[in-house]
N, CA, C and O atoms as CSV, one atom per row, in Angstrom:
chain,resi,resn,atom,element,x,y,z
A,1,UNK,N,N,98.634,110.929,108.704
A,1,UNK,CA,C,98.597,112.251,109.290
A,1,UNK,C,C,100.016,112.825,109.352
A,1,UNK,O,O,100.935,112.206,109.887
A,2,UNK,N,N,100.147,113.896,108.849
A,2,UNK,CA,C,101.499,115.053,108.866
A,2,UNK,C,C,100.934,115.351,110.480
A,2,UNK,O,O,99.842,115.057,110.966
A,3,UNK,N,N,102.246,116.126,111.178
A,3,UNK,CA,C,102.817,116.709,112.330
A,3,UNK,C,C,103.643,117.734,112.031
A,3,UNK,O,O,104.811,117.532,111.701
A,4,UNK,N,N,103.062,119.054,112.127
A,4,UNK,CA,C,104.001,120.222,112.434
A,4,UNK,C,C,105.156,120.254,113.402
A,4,UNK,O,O,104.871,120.219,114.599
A,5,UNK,N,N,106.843,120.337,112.924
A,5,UNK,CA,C,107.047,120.127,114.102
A,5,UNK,C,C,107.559,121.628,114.948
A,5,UNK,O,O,108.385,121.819,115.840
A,6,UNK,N,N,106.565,122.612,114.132
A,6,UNK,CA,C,106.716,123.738,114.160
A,6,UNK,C,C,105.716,124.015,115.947
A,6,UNK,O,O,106.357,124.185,116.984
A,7,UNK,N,N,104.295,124.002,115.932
A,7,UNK,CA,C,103.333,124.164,116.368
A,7,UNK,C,C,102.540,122.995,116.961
A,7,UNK,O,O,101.715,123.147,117.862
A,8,UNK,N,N,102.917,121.530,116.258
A,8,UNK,CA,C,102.478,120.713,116.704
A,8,UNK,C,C,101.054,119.815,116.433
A,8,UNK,O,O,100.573,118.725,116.740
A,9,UNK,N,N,100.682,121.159,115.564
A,9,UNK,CA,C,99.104,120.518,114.438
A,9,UNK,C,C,99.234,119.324,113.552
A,9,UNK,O,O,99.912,119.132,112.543
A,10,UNK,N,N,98.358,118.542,114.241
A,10,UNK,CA,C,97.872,117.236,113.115
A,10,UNK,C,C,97.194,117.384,111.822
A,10,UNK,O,O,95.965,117.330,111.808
A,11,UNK,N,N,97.743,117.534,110.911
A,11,UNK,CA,C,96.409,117.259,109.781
A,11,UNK,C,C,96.500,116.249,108.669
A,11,UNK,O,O,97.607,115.712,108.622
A,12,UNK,N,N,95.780,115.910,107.911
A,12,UNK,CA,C,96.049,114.672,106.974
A,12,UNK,C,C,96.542,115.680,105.589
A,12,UNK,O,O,96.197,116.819,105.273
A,13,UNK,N,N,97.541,114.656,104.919
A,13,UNK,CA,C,97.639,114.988,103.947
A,13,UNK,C,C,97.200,114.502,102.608
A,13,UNK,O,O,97.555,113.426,102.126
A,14,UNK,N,N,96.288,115.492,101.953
A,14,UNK,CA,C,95.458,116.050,100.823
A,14,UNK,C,C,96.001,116.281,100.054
A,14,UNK,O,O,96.999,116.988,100.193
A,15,UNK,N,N,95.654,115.846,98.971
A,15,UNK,CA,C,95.940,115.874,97.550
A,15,UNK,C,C,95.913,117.455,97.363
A,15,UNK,O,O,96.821,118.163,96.926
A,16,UNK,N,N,94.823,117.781,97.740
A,16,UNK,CA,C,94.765,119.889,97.105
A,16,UNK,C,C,95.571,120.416,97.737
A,16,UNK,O,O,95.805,121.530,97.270
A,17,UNK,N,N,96.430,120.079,99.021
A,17,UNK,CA,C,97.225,120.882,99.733
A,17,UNK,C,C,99.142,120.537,99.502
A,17,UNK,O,O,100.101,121.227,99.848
A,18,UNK,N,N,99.098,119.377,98.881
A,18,UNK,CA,C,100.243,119.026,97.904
A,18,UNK,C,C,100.802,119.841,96.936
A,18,UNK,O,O,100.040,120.255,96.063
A,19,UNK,N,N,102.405,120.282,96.887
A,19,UNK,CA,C,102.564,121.070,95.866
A,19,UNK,C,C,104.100,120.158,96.041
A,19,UNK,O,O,104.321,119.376,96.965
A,20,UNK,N,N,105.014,120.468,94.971
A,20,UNK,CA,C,106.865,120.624,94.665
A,20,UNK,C,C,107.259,121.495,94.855
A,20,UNK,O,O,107.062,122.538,94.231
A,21,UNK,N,N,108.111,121.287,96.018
A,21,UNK,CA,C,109.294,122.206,95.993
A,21,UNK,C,C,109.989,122.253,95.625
A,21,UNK,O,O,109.740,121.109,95.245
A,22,UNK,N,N,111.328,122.552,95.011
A,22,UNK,CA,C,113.031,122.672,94.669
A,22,UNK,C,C,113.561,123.044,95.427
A,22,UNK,O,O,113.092,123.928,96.142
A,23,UNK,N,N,115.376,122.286,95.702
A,23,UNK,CA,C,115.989,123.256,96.254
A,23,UNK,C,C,116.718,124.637,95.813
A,23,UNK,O,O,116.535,124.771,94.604
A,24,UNK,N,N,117.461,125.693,96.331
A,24,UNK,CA,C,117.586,126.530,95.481
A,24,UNK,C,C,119.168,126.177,94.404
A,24,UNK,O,O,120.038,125.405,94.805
A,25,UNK,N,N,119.245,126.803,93.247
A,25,UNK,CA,C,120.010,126.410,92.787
A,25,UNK,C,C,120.406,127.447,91.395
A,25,UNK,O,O,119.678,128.402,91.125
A,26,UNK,N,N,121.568,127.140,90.623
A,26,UNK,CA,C,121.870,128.273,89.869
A,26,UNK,C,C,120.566,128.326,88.544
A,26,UNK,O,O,119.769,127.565,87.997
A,27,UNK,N,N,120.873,129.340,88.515
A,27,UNK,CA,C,119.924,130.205,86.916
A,27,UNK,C,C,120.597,130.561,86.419
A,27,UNK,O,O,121.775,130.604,86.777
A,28,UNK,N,N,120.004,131.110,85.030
A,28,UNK,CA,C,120.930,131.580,83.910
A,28,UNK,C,C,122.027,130.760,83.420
A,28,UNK,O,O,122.132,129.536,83.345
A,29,UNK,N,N,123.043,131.965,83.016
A,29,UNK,CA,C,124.506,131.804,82.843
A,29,UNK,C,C,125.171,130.356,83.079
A,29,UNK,O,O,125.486,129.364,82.422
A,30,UNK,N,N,125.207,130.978,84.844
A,30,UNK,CA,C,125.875,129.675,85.972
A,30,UNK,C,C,125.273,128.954,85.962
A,30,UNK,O,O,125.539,128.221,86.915
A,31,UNK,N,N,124.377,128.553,85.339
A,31,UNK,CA,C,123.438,127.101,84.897
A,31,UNK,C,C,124.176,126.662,84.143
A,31,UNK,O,O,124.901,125.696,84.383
A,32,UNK,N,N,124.128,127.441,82.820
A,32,UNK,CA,C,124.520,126.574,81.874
A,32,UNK,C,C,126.129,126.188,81.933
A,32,UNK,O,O,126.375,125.019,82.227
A,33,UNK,N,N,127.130,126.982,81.704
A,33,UNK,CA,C,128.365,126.508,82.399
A,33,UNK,C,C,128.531,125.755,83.629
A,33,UNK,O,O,129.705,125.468,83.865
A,34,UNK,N,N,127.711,125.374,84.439
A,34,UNK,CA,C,128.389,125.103,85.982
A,34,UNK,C,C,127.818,123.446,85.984
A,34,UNK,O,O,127.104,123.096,85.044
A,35,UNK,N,N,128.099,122.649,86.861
A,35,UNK,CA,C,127.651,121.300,87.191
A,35,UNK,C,C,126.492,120.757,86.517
A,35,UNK,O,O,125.684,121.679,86.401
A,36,UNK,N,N,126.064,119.756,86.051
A,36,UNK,CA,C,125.170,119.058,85.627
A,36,UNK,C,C,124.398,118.892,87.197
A,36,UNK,O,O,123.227,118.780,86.837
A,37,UNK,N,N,124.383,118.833,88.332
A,37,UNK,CA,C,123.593,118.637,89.025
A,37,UNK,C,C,122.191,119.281,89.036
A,37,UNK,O,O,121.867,120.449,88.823
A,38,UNK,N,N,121.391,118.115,89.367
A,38,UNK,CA,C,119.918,118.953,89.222
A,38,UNK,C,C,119.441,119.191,90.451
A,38,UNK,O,O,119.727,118.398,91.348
A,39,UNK,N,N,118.551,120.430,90.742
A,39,UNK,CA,C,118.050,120.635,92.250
A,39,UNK,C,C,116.904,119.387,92.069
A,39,UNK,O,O,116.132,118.798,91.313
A,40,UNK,N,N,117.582,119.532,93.678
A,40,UNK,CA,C,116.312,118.169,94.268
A,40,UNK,C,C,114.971,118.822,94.503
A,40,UNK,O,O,114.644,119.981,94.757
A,41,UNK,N,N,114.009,117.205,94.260
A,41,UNK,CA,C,112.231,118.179,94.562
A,41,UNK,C,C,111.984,117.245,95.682
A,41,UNK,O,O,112.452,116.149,95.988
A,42,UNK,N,N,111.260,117.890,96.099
A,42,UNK,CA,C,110.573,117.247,97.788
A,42,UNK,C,C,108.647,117.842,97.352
A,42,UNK,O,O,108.100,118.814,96.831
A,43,UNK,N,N,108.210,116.378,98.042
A,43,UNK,CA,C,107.048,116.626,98.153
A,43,UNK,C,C,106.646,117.313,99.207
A,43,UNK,O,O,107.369,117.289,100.203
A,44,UNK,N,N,105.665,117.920,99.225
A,44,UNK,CA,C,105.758,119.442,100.389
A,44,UNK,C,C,103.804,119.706,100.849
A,44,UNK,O,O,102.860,119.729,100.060
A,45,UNK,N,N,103.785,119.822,101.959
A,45,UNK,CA,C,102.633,120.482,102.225
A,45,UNK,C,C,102.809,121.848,103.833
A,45,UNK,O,O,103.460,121.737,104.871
A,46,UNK,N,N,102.088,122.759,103.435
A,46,UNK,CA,C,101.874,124.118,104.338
A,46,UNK,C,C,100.980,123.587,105.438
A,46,UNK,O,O,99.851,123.178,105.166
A,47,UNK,N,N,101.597,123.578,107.046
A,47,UNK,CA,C,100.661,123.674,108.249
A,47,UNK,C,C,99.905,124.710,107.924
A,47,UNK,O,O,100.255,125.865,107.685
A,48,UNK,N,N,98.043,123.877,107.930
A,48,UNK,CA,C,97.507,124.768,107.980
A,48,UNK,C,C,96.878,125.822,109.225
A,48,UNK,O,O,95.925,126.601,109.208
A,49,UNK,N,N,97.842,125.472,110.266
A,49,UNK,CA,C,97.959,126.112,111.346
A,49,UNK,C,C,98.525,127.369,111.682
A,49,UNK,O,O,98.050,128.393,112.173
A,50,UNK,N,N,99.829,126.990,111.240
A,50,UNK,CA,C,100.997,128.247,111.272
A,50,UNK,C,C,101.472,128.763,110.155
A,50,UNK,O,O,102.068,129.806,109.885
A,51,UNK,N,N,100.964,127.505,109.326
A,51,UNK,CA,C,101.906,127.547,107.541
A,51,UNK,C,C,102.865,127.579,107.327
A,51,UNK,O,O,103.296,128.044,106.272
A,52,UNK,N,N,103.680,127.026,108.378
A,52,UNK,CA,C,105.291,126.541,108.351
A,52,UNK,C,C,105.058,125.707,106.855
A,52,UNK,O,O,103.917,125.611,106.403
A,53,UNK,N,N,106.238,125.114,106.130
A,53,UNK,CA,C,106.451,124.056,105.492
A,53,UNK,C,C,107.157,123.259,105.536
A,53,UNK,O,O,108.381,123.257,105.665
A,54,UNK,N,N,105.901,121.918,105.352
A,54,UNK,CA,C,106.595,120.537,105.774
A,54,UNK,C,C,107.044,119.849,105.094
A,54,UNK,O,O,106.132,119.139,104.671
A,55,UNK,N,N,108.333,119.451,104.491
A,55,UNK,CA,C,108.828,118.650,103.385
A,55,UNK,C,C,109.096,117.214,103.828
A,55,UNK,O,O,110.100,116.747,104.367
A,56,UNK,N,N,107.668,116.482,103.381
A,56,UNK,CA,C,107.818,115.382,103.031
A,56,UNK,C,C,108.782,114.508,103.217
A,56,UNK,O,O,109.370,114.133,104.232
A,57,UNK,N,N,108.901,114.126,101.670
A,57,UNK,CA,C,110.079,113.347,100.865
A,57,UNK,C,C,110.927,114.277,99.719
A,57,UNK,O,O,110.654,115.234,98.995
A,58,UNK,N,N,112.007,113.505,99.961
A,58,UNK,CA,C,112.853,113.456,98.446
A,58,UNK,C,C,111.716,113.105,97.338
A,58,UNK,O,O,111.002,112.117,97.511
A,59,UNK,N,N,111.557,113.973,96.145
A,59,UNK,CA,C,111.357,113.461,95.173
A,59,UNK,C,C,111.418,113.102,93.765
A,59,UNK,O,O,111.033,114.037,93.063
A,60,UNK,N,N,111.826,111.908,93.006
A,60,UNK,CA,C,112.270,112.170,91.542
A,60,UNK,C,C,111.953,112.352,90.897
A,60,UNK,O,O,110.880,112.739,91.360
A,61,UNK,N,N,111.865,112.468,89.958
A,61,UNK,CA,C,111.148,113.107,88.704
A,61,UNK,C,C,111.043,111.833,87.422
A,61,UNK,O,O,111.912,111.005,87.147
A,62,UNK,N,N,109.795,111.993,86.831
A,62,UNK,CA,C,109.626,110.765,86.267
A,62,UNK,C,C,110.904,110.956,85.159
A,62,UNK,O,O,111.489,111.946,84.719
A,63,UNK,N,N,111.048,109.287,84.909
A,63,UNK,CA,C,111.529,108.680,83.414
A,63,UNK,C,C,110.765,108.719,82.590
A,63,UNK,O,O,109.652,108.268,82.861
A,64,UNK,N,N,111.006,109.265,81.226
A,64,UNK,CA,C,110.866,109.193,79.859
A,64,UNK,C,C,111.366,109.163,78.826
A,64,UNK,O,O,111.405,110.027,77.950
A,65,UNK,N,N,111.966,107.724,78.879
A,65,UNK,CA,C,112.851,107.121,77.548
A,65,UNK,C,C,112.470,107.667,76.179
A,65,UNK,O,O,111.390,107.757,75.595
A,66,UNK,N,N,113.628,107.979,75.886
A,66,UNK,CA,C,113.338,108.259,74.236
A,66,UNK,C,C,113.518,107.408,73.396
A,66,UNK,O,O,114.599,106.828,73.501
A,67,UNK,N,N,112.630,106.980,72.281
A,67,UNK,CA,C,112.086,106.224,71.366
A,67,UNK,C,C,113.178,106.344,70.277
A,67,UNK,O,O,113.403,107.448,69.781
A,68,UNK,N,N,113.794,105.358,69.926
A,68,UNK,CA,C,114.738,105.027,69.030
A,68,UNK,C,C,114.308,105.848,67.692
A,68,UNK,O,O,115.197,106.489,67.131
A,69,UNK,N,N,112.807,105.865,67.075
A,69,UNK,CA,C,112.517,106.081,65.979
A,69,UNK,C,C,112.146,107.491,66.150
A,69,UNK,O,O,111.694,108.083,65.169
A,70,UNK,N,N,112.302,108.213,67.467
A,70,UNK,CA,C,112.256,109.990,68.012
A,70,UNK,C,C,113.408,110.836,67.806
A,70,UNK,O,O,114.432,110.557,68.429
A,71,UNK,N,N,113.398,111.664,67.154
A,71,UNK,CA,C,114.268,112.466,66.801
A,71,UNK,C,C,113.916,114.009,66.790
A,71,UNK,O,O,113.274,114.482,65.852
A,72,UNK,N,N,114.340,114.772,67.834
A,72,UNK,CA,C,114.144,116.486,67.747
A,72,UNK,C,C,114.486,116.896,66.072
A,72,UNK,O,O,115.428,116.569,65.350
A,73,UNK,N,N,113.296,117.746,65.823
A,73,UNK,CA,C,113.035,118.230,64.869
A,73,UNK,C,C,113.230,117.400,63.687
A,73,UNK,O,O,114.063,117.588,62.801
A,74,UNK,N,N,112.407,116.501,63.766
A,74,UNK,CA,C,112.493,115.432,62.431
A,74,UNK,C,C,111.147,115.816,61.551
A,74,UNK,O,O,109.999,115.905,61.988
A,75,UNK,N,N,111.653,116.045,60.030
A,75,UNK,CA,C,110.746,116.627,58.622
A,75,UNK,C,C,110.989,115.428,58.297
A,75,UNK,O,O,111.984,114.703,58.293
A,76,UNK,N,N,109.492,115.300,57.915
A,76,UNK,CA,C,109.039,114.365,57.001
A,76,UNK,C,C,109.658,114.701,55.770
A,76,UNK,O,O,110.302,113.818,55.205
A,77,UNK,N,N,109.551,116.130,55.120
A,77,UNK,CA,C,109.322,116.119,53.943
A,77,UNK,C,C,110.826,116.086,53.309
A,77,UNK,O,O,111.002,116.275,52.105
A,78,UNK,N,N,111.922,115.823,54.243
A,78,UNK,CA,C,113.439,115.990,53.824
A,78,UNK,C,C,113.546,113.979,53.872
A,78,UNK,O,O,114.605,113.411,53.606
């Protein structure tokens, strides 16, 4: 069970009421020039009381190793 610590409502947390958040962070431009840091995601659900939002956890983002024999934009026919 989640706890608002807005209002104080109990409710369980549900898969359908689960979403990701981000924190905020640069776009565009100042993206691409500025820090390699990535915004953090938190797992997140809305009191369905007040609809404050309750952030969870920290969360990471999966691994997906790239395959030695994977190569962006690889032709067969070259």
């Amino acid at each position: 069970m989640l706890k608002c610590k807005i209002c104080g409502t109990e409710f369980p947390a549900i898969k359908e009421r689960h979403y990701i958040a981000r924190d905020n962070g640069k776009t565009g431009l100042a993206a691409a020039w500025g820090s390699t840091d990535e915004e953090r995601l938190h797992d997140t659900f809305d009191c369905p009381m007040c609809g404050c939002q309750i952030i969870v956890q920290e969360r990471k983002r999966e691994y997906k190793p790239i395959k030695q024999n994977e190569f962006v934009g690889d032709n067969e026919d070259a």
